[in-house]
C-alpha positions as CSV (number, residue, x, y, z in Angstrom):
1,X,-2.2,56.3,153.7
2,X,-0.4,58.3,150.8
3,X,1.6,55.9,150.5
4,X,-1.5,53.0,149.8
5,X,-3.0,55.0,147.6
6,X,-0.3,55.8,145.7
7,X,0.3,51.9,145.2
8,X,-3.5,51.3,144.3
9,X,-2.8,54.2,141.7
10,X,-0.2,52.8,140.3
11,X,-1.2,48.9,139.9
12,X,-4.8,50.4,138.7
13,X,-2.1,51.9,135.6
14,X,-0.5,48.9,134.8
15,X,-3.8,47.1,135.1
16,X,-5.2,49.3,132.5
17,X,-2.2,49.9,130.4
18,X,-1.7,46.1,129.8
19,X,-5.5,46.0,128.8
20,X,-5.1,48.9,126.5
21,X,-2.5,46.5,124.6
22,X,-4.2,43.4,124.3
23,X,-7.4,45.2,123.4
24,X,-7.8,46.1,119.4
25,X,-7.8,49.4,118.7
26,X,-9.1,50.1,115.3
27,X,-12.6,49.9,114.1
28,X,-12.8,48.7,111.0
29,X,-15.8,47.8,108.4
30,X,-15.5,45.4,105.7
31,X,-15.4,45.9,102.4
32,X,-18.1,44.1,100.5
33,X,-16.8,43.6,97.1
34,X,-13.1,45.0,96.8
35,X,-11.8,45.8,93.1
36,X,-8.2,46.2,92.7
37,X,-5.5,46.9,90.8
38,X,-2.4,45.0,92.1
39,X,-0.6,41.7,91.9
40,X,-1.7,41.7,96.2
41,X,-4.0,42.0,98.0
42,X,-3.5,44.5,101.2
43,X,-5.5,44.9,104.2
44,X,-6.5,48.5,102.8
45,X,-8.5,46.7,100.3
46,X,-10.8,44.2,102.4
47,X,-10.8,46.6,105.4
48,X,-11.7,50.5,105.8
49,X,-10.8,52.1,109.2
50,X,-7.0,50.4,109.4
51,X,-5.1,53.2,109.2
52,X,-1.5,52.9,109.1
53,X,-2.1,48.9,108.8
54,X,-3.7,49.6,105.8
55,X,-0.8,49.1,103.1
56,X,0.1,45.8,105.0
57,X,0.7,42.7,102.0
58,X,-1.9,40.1,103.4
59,X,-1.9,37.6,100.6
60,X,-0.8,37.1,96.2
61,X,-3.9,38.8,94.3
62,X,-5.4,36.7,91.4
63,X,-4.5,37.0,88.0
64,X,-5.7,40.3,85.9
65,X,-9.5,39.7,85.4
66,X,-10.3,37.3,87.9
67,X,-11.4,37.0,91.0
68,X,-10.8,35.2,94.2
69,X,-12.7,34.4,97.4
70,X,-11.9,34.4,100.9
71,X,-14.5,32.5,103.2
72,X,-16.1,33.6,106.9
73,X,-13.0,31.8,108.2
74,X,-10.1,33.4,106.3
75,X,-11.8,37.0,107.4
76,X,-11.9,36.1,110.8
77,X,-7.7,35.3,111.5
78,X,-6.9,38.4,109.0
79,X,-9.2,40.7,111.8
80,X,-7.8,38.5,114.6
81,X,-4.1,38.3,113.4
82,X,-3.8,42.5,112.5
83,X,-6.0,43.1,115.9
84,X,-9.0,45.0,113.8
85,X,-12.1,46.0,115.6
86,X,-14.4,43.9,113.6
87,X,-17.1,41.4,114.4
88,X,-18.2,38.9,111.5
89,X,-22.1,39.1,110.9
90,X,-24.0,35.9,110.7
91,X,-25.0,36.2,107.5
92,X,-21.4,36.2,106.0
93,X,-20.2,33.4,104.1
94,X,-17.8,34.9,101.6
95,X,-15.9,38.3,99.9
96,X,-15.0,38.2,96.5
97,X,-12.2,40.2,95.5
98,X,-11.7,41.1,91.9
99,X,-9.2,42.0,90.0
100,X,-9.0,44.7,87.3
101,X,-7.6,43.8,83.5
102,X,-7.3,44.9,80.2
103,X,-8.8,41.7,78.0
104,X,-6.9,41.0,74.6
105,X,-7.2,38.5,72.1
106,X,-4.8,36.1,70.3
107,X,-5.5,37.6,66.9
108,X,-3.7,40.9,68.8
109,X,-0.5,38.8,68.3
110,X,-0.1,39.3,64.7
111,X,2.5,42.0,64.9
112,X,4.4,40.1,67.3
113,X,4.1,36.9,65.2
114,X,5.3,38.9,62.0
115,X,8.0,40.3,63.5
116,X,9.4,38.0,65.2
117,X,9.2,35.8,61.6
118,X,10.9,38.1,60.0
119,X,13.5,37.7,62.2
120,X,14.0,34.5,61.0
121,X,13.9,35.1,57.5
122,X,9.7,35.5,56.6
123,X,10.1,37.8,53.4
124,X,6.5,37.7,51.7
125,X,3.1,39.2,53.2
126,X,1.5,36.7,54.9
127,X,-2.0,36.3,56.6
128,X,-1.8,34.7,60.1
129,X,-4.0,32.6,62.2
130,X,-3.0,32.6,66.1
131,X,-4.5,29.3,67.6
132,X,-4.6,28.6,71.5
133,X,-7.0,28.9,74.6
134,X,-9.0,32.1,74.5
135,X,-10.6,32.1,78.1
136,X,-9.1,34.5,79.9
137,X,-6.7,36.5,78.1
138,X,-6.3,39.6,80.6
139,X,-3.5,42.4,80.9
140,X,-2.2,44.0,83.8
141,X,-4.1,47.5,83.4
142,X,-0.6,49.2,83.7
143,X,0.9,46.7,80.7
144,X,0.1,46.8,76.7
145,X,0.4,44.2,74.2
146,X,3.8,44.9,73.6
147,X,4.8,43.9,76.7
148,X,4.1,40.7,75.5
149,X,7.2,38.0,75.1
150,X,8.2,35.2,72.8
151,X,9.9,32.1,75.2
152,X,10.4,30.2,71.8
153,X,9.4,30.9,68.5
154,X,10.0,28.1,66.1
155,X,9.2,28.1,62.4
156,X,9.1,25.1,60.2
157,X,10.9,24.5,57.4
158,X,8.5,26.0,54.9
159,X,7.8,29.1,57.2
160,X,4.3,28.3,57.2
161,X,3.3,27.1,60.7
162,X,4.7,28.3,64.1
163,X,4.7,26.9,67.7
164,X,5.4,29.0,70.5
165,X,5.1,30.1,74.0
166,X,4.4,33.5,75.0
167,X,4.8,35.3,78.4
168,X,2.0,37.1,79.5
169,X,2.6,40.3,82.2
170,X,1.1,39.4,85.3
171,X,2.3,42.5,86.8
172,X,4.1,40.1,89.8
173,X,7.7,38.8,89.0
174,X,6.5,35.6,87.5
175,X,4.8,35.8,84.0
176,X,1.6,33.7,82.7
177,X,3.2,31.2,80.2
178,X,1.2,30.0,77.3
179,X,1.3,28.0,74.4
180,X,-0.2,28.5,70.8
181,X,0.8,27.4,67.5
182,X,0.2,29.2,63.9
183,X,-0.4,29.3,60.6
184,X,0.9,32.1,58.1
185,X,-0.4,31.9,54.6
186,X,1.2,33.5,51.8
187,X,-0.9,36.8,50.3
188,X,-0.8,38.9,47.1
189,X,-2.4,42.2,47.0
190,X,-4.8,42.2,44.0
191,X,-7.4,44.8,43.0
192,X,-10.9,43.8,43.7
193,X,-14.1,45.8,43.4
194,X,-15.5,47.9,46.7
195,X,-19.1,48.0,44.9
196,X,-21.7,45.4,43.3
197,X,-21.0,46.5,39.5
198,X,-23.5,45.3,37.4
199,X,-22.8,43.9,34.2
200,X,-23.1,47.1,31.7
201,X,-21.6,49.3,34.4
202,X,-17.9,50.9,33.8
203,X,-15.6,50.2,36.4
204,X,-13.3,53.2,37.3
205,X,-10.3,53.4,39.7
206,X,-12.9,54.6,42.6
207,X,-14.7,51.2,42.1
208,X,-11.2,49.5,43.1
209,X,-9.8,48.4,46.4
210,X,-6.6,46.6,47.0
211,X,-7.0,43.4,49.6
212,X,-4.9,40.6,50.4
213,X,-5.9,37.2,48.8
214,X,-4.3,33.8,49.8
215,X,-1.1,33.4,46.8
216,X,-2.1,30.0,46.1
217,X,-5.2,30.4,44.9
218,X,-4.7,32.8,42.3
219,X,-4.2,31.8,38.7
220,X,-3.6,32.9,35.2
221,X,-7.2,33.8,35.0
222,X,-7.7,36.3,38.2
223,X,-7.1,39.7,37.7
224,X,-3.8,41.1,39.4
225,X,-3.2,44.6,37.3
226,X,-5.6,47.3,38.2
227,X,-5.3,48.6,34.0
228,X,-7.0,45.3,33.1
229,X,-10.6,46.7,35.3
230,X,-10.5,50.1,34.6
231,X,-12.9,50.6,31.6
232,X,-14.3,47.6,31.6
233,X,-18.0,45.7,32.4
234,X,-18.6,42.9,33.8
235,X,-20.6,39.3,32.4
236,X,-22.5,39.2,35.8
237,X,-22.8,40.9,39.4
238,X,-19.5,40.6,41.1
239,X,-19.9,40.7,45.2
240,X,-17.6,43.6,46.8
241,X,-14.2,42.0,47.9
242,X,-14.2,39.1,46.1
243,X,-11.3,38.3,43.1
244,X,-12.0,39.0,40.1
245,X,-11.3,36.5,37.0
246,X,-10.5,37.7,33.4
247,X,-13.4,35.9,31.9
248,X,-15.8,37.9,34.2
249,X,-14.8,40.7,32.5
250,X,-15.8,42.7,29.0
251,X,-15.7,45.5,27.2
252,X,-18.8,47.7,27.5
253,X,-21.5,47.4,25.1
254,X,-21.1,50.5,22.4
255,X,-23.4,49.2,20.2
256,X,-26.1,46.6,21.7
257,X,-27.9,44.0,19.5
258,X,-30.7,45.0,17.6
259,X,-29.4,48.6,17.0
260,X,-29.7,50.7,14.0
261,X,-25.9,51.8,13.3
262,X,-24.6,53.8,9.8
263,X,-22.1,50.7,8.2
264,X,-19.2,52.2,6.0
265,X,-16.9,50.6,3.9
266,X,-13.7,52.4,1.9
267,X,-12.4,51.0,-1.3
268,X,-9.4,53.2,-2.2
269,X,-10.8,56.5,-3.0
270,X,-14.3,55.4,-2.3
271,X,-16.3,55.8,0.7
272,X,-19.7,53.8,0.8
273,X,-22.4,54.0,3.9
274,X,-25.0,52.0,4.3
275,X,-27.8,51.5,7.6
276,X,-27.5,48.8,8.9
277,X,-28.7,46.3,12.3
278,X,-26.5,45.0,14.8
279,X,-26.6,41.6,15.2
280,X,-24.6,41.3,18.8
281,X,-23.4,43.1,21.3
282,X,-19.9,44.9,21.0
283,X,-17.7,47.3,22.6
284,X,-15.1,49.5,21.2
285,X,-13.1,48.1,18.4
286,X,-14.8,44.5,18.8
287,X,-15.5,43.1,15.5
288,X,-19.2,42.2,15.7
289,X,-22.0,40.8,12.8
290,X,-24.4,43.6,11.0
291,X,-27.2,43.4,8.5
292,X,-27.5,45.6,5.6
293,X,-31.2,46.6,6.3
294,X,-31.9,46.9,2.7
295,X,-30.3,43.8,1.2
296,X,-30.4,42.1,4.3
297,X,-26.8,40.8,3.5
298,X,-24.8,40.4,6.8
299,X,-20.9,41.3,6.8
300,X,-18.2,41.8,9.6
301,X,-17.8,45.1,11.5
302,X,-15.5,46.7,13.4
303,X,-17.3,49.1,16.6
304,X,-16.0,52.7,15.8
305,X,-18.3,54.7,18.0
306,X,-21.9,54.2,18.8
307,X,-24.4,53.9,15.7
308,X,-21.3,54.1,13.8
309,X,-19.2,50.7,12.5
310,X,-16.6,49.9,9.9
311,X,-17.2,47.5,7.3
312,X,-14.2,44.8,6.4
313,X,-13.2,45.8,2.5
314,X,-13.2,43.4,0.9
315,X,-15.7,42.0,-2.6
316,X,-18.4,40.3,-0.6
317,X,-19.0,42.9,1.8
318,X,-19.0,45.7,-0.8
319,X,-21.2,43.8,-2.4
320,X,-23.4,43.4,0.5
321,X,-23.8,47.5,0.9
């Protein structure tokens, strides 16, 4: 009788050891709307509750900042194949996992563009344009911009266009390729004005900025020496950042038209004065028209200080005073 029992003992074991195997183990829940921060996907990140399964590799993530989705179907065999307690509810058709990343632009390129033009033999400042698709430019969240690699680099002839192919971090072995082309456009510093100055108004050196303007359209006429602003007025309102030409410029008004100034004239040892009325506009030592107000003679006169000008000595304007 011992001996029967013992038996029935023993194959009731077995019976239940064997079910203990085939029999998942681990509860598990889903997770509803994983975000991570890998080039895979593990079964950590679609499943709570795996425990020791949970670093397991179950399939390539998707690039920085996009997502992928795995249907009712492709749950199912990752449950069934890593033995997961979990039972599918009706209602779900898809997971969508997401991947994190750090979004950049192709104008964040410029550095890398300049330097590696330099390299082969760029020697003025240049303004660049970085052209290329611009939907979805992401990072690893672990990688920076200068992470970012040349495959080719070619510069024409006149070093002003590029084409090249740059090799984004994926944060996997393999690198996103892309290609882009470029422009760089030669620049010249020049000083330009930081407010609207309006015409009567004396630029100083805190009304001055320098900014890069395109080389090729500058001429004889702009204004490329700060000395030639400072002091100066201006015809008409100049906008804030735009070039400025020579003939926008003039002195400012000292002695404005219509105003009573005290006109002298030296003959040798002789001094004459004489009131008279400006008949234009003029700045320091411009030589502008005035009118004896008594004779109503008009002679040539050199702006000495406000209400004060110098007569030309000479017969006719002594005669005028």
């Amino acid at each position: 009788m011992m001996r029967t029992s013992s038996k029935l003992f023993l194959a009731g074991l077995a019976i239940s050891t064997v079910l203990t195997v085939a029999t998942p183990t681990d509860a598990a829940d889903l997770n509803p709307a994983p975000v991570i921060n890998d080039a895979v996907i593990r079964l950590g990140d679609l499943f709570e509750g795996t425990g020791d399964k949970a670093g397991k590799i179950i399939m390539q993530a998707p690039a920085p900042g996009e997502t992928d989705t795995l249907n009712s179907y492709e749950l199912d065999r990752i449950a069934k194949e890593y033995e997961l307690d979990w039972v599918r509810p009706d209602y779900l058709k898809t997971v969508t996992v997401q991947r994190e990343g750090m979004p950049f632009s192709l104008d964040d390129l410029h550095n890398l563009v300049l330097e590696t033009a330099q390299q082969q033999g760029l020697n003025v400042d240049v303004e660049i344009k970085v052209y290329g698709s611009r939907r979805g430019l992401y990072l690893p969240t672990t990688a920076g911009i200068e992470d970012i690699e040349f495959e080719r680099f070619d510069l024409n002839e006149r070093q002003d266009r590029f084409t090249a192919t740059i090799l984004i971090p994926t944060g996997g072995p393999v690198p996103r390729k892309l290609n882009v082309t470029g422009s760089l456009e030669e620049v010249r510093h020049v000083p330009m004005l930081t407010r609207i100055v309006a015409p009567g108004d004396v630029i100083t050196e805190n009304d001055i900025v320098w900014q890069p303007f395109p080389a090729k359209r500058l001429n004889r006429n702009s204004v490329i020496d700060q000395s030639v602003l400072v002091g100066q007025t201006v015809r008409r309102p100049i906008r804030p950042g735009s070039p400025v030409r020579v003939n926008d410029l003039k002195a400012p008004v000292v002695v404005a038209k219509g105003s009573v100034v005290k006109m002298t004239i030296t003959a040798g040892a002789l001094t004459l004065t004489a009131n008279g009325r400006a008949l234009e506009d003029g700045g320091d030592g411009d030589t502008i028209r005035v009118m004896n107000t008594k004779s109503k003679q008009s002679v040539e006169a050199q702006v000495i200080r406000p209400g004060l000008v110098k007569v030309t000595s000479n017969a006719l304007a002594l005669a005028a005073l």
